[in-house]
C-alpha positions in Angstrom: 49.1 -41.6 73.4 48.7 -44.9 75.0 51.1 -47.9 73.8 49.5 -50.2 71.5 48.9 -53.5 74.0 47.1 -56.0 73.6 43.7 -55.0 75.3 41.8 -58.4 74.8 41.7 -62.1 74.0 39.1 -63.4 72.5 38.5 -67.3 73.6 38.5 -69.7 70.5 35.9 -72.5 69.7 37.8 -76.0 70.1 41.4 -76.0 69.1 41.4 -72.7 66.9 44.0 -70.1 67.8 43.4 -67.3 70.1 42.1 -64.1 68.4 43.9 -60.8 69.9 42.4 -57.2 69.7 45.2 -54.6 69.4 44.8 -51.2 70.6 44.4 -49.9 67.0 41.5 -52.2 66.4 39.6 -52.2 69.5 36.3 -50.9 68.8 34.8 -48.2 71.1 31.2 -47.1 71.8 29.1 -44.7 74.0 25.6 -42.8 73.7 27.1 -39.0 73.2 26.1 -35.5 72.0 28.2 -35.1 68.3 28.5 -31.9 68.0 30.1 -28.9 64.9 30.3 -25.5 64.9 32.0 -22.1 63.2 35.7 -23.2 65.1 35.9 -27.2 64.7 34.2 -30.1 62.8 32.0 -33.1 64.5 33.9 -33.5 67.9 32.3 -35.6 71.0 30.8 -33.8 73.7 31.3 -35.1 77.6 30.0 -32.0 78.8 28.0 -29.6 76.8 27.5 -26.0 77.7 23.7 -24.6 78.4 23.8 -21.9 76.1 21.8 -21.7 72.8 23.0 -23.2 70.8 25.0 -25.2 72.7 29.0 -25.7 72.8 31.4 -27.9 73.9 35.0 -29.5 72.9 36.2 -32.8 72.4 37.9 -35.1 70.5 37.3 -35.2 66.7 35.0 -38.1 64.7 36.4 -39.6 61.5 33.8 -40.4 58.8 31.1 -37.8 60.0 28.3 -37.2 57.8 25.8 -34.6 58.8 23.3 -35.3 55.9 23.5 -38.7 56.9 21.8 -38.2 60.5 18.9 -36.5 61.9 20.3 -32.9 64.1 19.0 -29.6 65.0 21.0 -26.8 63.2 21.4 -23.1 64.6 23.2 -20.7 64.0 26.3 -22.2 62.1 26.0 -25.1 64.9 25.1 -28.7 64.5 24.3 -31.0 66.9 22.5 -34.3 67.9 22.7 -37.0 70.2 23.5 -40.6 69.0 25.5 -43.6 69.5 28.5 -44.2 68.1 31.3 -47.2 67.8 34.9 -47.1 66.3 38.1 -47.1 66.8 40.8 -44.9 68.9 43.7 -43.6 68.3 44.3 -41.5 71.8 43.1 -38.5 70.0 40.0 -38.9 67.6 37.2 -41.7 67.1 37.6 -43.2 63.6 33.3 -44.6 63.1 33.6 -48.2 62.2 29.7 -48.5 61.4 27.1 -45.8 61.0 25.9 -43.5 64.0 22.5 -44.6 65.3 20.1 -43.3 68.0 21.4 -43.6 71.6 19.5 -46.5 73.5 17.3 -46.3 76.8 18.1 -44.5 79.9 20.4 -46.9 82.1 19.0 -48.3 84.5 19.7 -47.1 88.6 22.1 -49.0 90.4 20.4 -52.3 92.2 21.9 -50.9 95.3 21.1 -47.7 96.9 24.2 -45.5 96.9 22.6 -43.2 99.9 21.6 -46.1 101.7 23.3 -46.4 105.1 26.1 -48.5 105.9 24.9 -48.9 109.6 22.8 -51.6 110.6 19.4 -51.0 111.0 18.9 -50.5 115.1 16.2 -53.0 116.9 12.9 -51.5 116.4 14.0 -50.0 113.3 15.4 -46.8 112.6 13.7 -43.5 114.6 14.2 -40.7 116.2 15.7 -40.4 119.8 14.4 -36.7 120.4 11.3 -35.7 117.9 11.9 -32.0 118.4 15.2 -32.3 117.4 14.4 -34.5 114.1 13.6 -31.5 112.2 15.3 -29.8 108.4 16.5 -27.2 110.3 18.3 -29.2 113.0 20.0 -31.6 110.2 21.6 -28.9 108.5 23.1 -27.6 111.7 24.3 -31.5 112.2 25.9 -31.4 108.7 27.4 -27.6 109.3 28.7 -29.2 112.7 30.0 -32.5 111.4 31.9 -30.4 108.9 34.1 -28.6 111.0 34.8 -31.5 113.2 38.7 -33.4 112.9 38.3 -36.4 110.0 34.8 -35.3 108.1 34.4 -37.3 105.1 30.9 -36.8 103.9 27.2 -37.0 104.8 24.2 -38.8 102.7 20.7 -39.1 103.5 18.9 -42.4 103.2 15.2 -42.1 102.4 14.8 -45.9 102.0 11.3 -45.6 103.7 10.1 -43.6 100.1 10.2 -47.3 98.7 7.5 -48.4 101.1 5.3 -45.9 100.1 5.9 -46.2 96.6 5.0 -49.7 96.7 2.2 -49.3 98.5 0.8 -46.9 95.0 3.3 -47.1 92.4 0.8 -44.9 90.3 1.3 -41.5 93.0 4.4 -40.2 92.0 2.8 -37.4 94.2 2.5 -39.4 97.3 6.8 -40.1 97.4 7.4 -36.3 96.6 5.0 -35.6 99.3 6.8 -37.6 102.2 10.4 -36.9 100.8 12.7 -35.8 102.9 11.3 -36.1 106.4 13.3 -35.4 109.3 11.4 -37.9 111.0 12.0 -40.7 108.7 15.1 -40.5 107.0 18.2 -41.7 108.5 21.5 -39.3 108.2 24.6 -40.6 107.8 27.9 -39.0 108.7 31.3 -40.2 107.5 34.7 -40.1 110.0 38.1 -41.3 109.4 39.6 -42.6 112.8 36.5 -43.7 115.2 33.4 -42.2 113.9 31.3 -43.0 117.3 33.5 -40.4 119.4 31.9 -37.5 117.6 28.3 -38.8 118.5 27.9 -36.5 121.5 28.7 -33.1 119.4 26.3 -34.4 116.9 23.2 -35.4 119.5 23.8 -31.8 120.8 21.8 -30.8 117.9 20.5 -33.8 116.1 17.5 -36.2 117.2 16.6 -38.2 114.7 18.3 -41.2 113.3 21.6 -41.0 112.6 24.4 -43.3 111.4 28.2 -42.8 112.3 30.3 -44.8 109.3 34.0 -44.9 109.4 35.5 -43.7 105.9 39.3 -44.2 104.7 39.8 -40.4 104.0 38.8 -37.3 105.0 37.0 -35.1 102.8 39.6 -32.4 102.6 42.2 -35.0 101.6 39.8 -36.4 99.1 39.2 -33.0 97.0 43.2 -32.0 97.7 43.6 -35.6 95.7 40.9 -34.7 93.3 42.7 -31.5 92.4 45.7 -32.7 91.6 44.9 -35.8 89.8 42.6 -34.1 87.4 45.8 -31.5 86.7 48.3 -34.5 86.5 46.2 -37.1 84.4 46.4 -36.5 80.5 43.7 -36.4 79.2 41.1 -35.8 82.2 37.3 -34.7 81.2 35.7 -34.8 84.6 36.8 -35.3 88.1 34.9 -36.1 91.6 35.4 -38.2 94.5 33.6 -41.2 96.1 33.5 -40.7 100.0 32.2 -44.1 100.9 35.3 -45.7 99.0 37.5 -43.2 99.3 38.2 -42.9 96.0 38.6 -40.3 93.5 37.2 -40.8 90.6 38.7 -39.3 87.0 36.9 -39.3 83.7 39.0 -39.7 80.4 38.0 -40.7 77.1 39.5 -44.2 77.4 40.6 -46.0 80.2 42.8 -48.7 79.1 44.1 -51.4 81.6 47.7 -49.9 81.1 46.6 -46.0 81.7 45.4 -47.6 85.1 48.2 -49.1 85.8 50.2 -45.8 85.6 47.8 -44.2 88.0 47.9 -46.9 90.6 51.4 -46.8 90.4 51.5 -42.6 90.6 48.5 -42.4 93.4 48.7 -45.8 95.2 46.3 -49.1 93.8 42.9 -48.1 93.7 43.1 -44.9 95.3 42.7 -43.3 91.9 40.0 -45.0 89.2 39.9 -44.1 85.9 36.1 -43.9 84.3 36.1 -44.4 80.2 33.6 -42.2 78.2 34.1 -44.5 75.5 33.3 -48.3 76.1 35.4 -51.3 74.8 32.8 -53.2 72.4 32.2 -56.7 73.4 
């Protein structure tokens, strides 16, 4: 269990005292599946298995009322998805206020996370050798990239879909028709050390556009860092890494400021990032 800092100050109107939040009353919240069956009581799902009905394990929920909230039942199992808000105790989510329905999808990021990091070439971005721009020769470039010295990662950046999907917003059909054209798309390929020396190996089988991005680890270190901080951090629900930061990234239920502070401290600042399920409110 986490020690019980202060999380927050509140800022005062005029000359009124500060208002602090302790760890104990620091509301959570988070749009979840709430889910009971024949082996536990409500419990918070991260990640919920397919089956039918469905299963999962988390962390108990305080002050849940079935009859009080719409569900599908099967079987012995209950289960909906809502959002809730209360309090944490490093184990269980005590409801402060009524579950409710979970709000709107979010929205994308405003920034592309596949777009390219290289600047955009004069004349824009095409290929240098047509009949080597094709699905086929790109997965060969990804196999090869792989086995080169410092891989970090490859992305695809299919920027030019927004073109056409401004041009009719109404034809979903038209951006599923031109997705993922060799021709078009640009391919991105992540090195630590100097990314343009591997240019020639990749050309060799590659011809359309192609970006060479430096990157701070190599994939192999990334997922050897991946594996063992989701076996050394208590409490980890989901693990994965970022290759453009060069990050790994760890899911827990609640990422407090001071559980950070331990990881940085363990793994090196911002090398490790924690990712709360569970929100602070306000």
């Amino acid at each position: 269990m986490w020690p019980l800092a202060v999380l927050a100050t509140l800022a005062a109107c005029g000359t009124a005292p500060a208002v602090t939040v302790t760890a104990s009353e620091q509301r959570y919240e988070a749009d979840l599946t709430v889910l009971s069956d024949q082996q536990h009581g409500p419990q918070l799902c991260a990640m919920v298995a397919e089956s039918f009905p469905p299963q999962c394990k988390g962390p108990d929920v305080v002050g849940w009322d079935w009859a009080a909230v719409a569900h599908t039942e099967e079987r012995g199992t209950r289960w909906g998805d809502y959002h809730v808000v209360g309090t944490w105790d490093g184990e269980k989510l005590t409801l402060t206020e009524p579950p409710r329905s979970p709000g709107p999808p979010a929205s994308p990021p405003a920034a592309d996370p596949f777009a390219t990091t290289c600047p955009e070439p004069e004349g824009g971005w095409r290929p240098v050798d047509p009949a080597k721009a094709t699905e086929e020769a790109m997965s060969a470039a990804i196999a090869r990239a792989q086995s080169l010295p410092g891989y970090a990662g490859s992305s695809i950046d299919q920027s030019y879909l927004q073109e056409i999907e401004a041009y009719d917003p109404d034809d979903g059909s038209s951006v599923e028709r031109y997705a993922n054209d060799p021709e078009r798309l640009v391919l991105t390929l992540l090195f630590t050390g100097d990314p343009l020396a591997h240019e020639p190996a990749i050309r060799e089988i590659w011809g359309g556009a192609l970006c060479l991005a430096p990157a701070t680890r190599s994939e192999s270190d990334l997922r050897a860092l991946q594996d063992k901080a989701s076996e050394e951090i208590e409490g980890a629900v989901s693990a994965g890494t970022n290759q453009r930061t060069g990050q790994v990234e760890i899911g827990v239920w609640v990422a407090t400021p001071e559980h950070q502070q331990e990881v940085d401290e363990k793994y090196g600042k911002g090398v490790v990032v924690l990712n709360g399920v569970l929100k602070p409110v306000g």
